[in-house]
Residue frames relative to the residue before (quaternion, step in Angstrom):
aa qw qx qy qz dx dy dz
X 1.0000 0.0000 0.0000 0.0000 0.00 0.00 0.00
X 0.0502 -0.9026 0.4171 0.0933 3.05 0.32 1.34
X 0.6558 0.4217 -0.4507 0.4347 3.76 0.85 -0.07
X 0.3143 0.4406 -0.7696 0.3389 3.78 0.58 1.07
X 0.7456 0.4534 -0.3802 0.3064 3.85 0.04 -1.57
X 0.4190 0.7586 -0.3569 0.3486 3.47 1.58 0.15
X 0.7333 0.4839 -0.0216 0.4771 2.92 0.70 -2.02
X 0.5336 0.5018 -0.4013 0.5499 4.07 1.16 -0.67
X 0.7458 0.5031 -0.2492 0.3587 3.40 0.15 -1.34
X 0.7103 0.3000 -0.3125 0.5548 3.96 0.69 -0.93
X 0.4075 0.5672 -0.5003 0.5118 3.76 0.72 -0.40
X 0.8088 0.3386 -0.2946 0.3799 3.53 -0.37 -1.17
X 0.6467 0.6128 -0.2147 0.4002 3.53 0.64 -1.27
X 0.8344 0.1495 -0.1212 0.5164 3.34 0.30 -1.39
X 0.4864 -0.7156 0.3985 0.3041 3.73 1.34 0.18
X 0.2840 0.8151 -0.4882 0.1290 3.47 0.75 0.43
X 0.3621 -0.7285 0.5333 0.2318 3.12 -1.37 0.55
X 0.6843 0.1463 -0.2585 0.6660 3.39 -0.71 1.79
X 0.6785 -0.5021 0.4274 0.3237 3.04 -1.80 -0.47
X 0.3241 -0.4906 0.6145 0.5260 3.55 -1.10 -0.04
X 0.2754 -0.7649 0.5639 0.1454 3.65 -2.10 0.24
X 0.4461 -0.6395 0.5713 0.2561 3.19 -1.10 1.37
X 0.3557 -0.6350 0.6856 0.0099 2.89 -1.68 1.29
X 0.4296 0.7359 -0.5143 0.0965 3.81 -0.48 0.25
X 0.3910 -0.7058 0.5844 0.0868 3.19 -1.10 1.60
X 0.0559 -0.7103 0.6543 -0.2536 3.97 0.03 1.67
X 0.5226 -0.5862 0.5767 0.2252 3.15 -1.83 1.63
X 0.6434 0.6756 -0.1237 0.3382 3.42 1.73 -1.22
X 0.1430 -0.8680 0.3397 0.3329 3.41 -0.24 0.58
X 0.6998 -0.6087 0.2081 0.3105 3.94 -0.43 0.84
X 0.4195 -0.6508 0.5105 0.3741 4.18 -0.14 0.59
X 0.9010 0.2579 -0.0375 0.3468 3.19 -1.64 -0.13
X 0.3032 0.6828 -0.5369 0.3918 3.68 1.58 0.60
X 0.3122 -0.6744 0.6291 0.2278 3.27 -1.48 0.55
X 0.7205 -0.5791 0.3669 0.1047 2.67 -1.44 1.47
X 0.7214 0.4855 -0.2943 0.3965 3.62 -1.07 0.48
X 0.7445 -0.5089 0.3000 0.3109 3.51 -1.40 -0.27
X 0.0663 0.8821 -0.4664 -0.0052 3.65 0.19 0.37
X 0.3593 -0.5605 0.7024 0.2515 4.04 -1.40 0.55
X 0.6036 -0.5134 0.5744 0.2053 3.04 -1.76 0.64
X 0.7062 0.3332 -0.3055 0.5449 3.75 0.75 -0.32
X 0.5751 0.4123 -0.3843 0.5929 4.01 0.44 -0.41
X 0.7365 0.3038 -0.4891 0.3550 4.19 0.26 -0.75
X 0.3393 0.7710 -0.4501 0.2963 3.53 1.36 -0.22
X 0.6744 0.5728 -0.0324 0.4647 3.20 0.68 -1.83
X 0.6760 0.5280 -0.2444 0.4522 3.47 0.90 -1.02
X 0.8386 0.3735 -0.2213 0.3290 2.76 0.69 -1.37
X 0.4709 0.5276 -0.4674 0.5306 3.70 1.56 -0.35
X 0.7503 0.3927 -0.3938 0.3575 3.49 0.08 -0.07
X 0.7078 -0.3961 0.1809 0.5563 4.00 1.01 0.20
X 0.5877 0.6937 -0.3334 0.2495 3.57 0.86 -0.61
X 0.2439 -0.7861 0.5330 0.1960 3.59 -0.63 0.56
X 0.0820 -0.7572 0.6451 -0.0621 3.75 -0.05 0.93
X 0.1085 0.6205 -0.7766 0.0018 3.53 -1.86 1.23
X 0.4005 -0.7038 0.5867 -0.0076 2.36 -1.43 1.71
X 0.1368 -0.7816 0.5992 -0.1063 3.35 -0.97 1.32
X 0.5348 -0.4492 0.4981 0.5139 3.67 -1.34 -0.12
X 0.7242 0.5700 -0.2947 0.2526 3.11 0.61 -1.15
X 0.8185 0.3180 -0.0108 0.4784 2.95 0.59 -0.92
X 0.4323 0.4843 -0.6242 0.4348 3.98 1.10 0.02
X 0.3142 -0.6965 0.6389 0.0891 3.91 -1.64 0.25
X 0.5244 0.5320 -0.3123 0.5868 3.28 1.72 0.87
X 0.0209 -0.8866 0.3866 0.2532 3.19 -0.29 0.55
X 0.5349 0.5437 -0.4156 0.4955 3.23 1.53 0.16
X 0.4927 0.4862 -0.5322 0.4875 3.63 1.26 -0.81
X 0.7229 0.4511 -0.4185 0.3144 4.35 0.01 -0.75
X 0.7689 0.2838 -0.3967 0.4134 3.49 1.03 -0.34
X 0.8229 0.3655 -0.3947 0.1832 3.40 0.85 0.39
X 0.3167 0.7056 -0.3713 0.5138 2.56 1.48 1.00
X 0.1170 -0.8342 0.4099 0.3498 3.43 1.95 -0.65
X 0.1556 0.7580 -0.5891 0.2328 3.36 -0.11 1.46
X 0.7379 0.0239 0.0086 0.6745 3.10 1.20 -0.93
X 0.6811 -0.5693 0.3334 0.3175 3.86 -1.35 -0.84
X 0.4414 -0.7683 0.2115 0.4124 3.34 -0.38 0.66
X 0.6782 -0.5207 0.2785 0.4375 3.54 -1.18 1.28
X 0.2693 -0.7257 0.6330 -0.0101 3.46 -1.24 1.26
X 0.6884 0.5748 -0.0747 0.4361 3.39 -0.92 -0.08
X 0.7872 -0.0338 0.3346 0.5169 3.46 -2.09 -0.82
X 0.7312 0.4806 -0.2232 0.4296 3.44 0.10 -1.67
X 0.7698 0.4162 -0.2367 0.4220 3.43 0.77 -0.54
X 0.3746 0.6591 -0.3288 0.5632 3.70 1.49 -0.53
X 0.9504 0.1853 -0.0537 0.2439 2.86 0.00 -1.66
X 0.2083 0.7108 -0.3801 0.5540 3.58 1.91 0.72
X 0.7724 0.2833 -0.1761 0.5406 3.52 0.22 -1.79
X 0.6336 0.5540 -0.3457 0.4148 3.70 0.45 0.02
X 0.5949 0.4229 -0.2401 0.6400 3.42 1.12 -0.49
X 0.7191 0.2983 -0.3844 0.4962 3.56 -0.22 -1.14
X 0.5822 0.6188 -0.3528 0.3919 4.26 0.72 -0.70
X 0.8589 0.2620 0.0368 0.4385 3.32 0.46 -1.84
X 0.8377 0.3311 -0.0647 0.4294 2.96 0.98 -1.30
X 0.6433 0.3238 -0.3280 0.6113 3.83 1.40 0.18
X 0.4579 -0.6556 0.5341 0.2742 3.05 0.89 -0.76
X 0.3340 0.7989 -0.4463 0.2260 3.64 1.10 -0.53
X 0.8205 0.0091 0.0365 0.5704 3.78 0.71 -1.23
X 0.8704 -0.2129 0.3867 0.2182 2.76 -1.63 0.46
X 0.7728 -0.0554 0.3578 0.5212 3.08 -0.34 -2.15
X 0.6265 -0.3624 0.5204 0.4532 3.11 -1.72 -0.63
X 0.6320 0.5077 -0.2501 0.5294 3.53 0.89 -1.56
X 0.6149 0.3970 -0.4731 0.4904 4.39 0.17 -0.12
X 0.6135 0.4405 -0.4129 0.5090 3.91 0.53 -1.01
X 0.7180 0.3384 -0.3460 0.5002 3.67 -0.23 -1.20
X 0.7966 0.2463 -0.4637 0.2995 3.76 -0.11 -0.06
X 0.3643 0.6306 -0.4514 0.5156 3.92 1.82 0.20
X 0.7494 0.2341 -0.3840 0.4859 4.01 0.60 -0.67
X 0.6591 0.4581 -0.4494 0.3921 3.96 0.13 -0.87
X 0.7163 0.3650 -0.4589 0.3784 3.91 0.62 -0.41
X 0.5494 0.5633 -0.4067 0.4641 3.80 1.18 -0.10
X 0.8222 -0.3002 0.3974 0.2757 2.81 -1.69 0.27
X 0.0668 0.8826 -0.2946 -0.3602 3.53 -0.63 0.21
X 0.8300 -0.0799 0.1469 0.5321 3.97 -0.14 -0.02
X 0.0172 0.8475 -0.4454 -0.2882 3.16 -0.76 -0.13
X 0.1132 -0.9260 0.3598 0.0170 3.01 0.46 1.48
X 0.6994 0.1555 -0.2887 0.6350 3.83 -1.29 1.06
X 0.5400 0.4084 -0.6717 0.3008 4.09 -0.01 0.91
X 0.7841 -0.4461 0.0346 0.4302 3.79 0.61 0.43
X 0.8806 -0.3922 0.1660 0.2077 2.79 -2.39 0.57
X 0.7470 0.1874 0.0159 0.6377 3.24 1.50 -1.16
X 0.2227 -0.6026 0.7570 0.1193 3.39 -1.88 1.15
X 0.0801 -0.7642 0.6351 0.0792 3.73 -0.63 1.04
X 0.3133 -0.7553 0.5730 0.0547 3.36 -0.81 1.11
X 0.6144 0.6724 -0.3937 0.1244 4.03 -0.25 -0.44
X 0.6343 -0.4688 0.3449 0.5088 4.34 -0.73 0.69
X 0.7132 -0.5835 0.3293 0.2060 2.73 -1.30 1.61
X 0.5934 0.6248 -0.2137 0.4603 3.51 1.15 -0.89
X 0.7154 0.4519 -0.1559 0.5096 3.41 0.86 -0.78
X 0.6972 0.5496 -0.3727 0.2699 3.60 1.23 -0.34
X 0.4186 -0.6964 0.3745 0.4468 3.61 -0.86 0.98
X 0.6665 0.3283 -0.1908 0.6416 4.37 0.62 -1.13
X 0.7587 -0.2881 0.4676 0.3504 2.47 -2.02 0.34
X 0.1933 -0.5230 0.7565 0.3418 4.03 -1.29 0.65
X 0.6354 -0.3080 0.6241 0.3345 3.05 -3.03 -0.26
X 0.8245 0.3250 0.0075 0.4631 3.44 1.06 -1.16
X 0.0227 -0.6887 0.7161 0.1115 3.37 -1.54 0.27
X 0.0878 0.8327 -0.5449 -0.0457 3.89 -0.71 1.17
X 0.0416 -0.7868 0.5731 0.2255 2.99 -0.88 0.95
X 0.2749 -0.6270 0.7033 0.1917 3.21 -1.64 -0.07
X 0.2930 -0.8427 0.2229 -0.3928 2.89 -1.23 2.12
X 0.2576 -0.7430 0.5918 0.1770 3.76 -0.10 0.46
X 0.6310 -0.5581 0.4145 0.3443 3.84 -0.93 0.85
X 0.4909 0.4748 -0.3843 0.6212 3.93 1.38 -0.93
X 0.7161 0.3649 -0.3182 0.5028 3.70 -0.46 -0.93
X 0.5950 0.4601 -0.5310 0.3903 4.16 -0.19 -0.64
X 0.6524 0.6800 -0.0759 0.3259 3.23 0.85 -1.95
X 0.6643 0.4026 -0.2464 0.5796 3.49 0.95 -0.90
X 0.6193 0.6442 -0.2632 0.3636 3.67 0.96 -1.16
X 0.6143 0.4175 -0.1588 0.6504 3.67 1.20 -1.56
X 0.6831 0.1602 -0.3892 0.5968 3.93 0.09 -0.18
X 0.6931 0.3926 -0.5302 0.2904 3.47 -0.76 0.35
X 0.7008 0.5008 -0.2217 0.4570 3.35 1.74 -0.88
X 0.6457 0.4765 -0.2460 0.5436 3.32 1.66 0.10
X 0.2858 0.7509 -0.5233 0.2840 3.67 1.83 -0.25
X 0.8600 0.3775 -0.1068 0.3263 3.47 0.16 -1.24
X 0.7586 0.1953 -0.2371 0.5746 3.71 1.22 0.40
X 0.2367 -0.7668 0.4739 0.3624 3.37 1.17 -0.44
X 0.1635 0.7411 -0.5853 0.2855 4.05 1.31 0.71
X 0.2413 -0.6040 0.7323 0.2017 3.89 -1.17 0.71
X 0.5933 -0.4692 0.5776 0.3070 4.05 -1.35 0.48
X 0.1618 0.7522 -0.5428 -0.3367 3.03 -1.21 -0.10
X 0.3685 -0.7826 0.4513 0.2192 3.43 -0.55 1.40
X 0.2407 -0.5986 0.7211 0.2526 3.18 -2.01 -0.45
X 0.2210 -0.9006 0.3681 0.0679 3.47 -0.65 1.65
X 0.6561 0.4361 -0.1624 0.5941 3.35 2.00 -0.04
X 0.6023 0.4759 -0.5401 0.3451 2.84 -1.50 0.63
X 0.9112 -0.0789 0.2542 0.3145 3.64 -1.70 -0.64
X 0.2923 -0.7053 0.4725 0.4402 3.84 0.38 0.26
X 0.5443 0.7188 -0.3675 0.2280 3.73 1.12 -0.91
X 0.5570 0.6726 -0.0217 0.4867 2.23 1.48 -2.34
X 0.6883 0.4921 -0.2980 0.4420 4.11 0.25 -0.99
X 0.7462 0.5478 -0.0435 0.3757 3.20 1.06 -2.24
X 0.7699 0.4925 0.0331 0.4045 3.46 1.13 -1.07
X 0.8291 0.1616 -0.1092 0.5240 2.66 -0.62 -2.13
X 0.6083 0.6574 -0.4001 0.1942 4.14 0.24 -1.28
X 0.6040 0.3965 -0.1743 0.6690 3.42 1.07 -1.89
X 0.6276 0.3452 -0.5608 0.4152 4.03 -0.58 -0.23
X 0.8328 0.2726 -0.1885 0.4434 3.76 0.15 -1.11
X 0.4572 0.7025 -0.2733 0.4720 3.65 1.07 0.48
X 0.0213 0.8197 -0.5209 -0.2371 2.98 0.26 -1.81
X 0.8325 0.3353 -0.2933 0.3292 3.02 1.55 0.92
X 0.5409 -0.7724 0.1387 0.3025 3.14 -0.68 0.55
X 0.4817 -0.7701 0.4152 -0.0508 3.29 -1.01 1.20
X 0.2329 -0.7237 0.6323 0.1491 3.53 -0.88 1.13
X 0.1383 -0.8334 0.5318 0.0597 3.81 -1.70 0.80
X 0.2446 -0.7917 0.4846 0.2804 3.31 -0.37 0.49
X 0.2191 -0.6956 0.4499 0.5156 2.82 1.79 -1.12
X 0.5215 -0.7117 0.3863 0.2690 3.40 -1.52 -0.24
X 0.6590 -0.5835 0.1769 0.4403 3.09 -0.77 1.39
X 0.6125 0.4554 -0.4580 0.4558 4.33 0.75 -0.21
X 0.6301 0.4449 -0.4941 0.4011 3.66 0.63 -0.37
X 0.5941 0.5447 -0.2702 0.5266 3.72 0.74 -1.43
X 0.7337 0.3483 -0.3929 0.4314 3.66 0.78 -0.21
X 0.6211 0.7110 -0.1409 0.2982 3.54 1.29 -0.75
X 0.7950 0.0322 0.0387 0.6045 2.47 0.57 -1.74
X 0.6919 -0.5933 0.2988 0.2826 3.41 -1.47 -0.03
X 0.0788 0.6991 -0.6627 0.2566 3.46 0.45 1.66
X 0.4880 -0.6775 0.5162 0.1908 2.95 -1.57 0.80
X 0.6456 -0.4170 0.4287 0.4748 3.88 -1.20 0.80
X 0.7643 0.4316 -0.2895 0.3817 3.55 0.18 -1.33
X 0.6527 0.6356 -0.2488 0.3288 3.53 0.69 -1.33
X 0.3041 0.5125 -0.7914 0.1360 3.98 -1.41 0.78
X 0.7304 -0.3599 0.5638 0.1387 2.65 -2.37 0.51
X 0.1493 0.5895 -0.7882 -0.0943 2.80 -2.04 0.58
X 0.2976 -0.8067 0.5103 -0.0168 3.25 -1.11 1.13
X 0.0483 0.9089 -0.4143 0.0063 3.25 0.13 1.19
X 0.4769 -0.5929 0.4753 0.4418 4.09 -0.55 0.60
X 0.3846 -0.6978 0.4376 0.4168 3.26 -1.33 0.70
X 0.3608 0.7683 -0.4555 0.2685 3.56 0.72 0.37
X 0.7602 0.2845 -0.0815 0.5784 3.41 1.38 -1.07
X 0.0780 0.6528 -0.6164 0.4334 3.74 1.32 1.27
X 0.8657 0.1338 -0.3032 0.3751 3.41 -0.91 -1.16
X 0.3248 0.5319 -0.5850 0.5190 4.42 0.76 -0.06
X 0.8373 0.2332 -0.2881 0.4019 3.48 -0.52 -0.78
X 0.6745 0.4039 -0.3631 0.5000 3.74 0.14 -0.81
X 0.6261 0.4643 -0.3569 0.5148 3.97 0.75 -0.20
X 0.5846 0.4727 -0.3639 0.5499 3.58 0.88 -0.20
X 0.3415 0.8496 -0.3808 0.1290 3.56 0.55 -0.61
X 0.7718 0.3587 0.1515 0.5027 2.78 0.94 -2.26
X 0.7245 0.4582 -0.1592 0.4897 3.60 1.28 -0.36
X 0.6925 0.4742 -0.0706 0.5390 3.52 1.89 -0.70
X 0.4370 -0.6643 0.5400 0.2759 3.68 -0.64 0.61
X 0.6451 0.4888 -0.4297 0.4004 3.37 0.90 -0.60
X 0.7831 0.3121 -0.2044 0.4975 3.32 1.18 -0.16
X 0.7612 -0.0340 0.0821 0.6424 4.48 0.12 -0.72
X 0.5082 0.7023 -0.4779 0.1420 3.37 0.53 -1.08
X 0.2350 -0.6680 0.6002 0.3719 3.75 -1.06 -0.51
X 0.3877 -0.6612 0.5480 0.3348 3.46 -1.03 1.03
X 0.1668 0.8030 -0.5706 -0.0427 3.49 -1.50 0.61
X 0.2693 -0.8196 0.4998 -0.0771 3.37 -0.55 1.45
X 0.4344 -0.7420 0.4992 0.1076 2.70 -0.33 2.51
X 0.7034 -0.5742 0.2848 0.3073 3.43 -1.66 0.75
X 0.5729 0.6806 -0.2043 0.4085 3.17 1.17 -1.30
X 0.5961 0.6138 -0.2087 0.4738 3.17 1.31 -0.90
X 0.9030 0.1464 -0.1024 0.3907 3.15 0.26 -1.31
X 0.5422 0.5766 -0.4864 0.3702 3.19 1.56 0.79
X 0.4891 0.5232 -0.4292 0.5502 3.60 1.55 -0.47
X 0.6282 0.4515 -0.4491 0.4470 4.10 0.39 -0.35
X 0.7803 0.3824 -0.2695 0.4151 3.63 0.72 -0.17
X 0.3185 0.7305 -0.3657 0.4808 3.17 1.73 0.14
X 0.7671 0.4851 -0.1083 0.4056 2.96 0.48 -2.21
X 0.6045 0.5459 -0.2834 0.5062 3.85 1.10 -1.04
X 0.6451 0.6676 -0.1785 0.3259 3.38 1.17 -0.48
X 0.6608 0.5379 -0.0907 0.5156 3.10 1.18 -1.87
């Protein structure tokens, strides 16, 4: 199980607090999940901290966190009325009705009916390969993460920066294949307990060992920085002139 010797190794390196968390979208539901009702942004939180969390229709307490996550469908109806009314009137979030609807149709959308359960829980702790690896982060620590994960092609990401933290954190990079910076949205950051400093990067587990293989070879990660002469004599030129 090679993304436990993962999860020791960036822990240590990039000093995170908690674990990064395996994402993994399973027909199966997960042992040793704690019981009860849970949001997609609070199981986040849980789960960097040891907690195993399965996410279900049944049981997510979000209903936008269930349809984008594509557990279930999006809210229709009453439920729907009264979504665009809040995020409109009552957060303030948009504008209009017509800004929200054109924030979801230009995103990504859901992936609905690819299964029963989102398991959430520290990478270390997962039994299968995850879809995901999130971490959660300090702008220094994002920063090292995206240049080490680019050491080896020099490929920029291309993210999506709006919408749902779920929706940023999750659904985008699972049905993408890439990886993806979050601020989350401004109701989670208001909710729950994420730190001013703190967003996500969310990386496929495909591009784990790219980055843990950079480690050793990259400043952004063990390397030693060394600055050929030539270099730093034309930098002292310039400081000069």
């Amino acid at each position: 199980m090679q993304w436990r010797e993962y999860s020791h190794k960036l822990k240590q390196v990039l000093e995170l607090e908690g674990s990064p968390v395996a994402v993994t979208y399973s027909m199966e539901p997960a042992d040793g999940a704690v019981p009860g009702k849970h949001s997609v942004c609070r199981a986040i939180l849980d789960a960097r901290s040891g907690k195993i969390i399965n996410l279900t229709k049944e049981n997510s307490s979000c209903r936008g966190g269930t349809w984008h996550l594509g557990l279930g469908p999006k809210p229709t109806g009453d439920a729907d009325r009264a979504l665009k009314d809040f995020l409109v009137n009552g957060e303030k979030l948009f504008c209009s009705i017509v800004a929200f609807n054109r924030a979801m149709m230009l995103a990504t959308q859901p992936p609905l009916g690819l299964a029963e359960n989102v398991i959430l829980c520290p990478l270390e702790k997962a039994t299968k390969a995850p879809d995901l690896a999130l971490f959660l982060v300090n702008s220094e620590q994002a920063c090292r993460l995206i240049q080490l994960a680019t050491y080896w092609d020099g490929i920029s990401p291309r993210t999506e920066l709006i919408g749902a933290g779920c929706h940023q954190a999750i659904a985008y990079p699972v049905l993408s294949g890439e990886i993806n910076v979050t601020f989350m949205d401004w109701t989670a950051r208001r909710t729950r307990p994420y730190k001013p400093s703190e967003l996500i990067v969310s990386v496929p587990y495909h591009r784990l060992k790219g980055i843990v293989d950079a480690i050793d070879v990259c400043t952004a990660g063990t390397a030693k920085l060394e600055i050929p002469e030539g270099f730093q004599t034309a930098v002292n030129e310039a400081e000069q002139a």
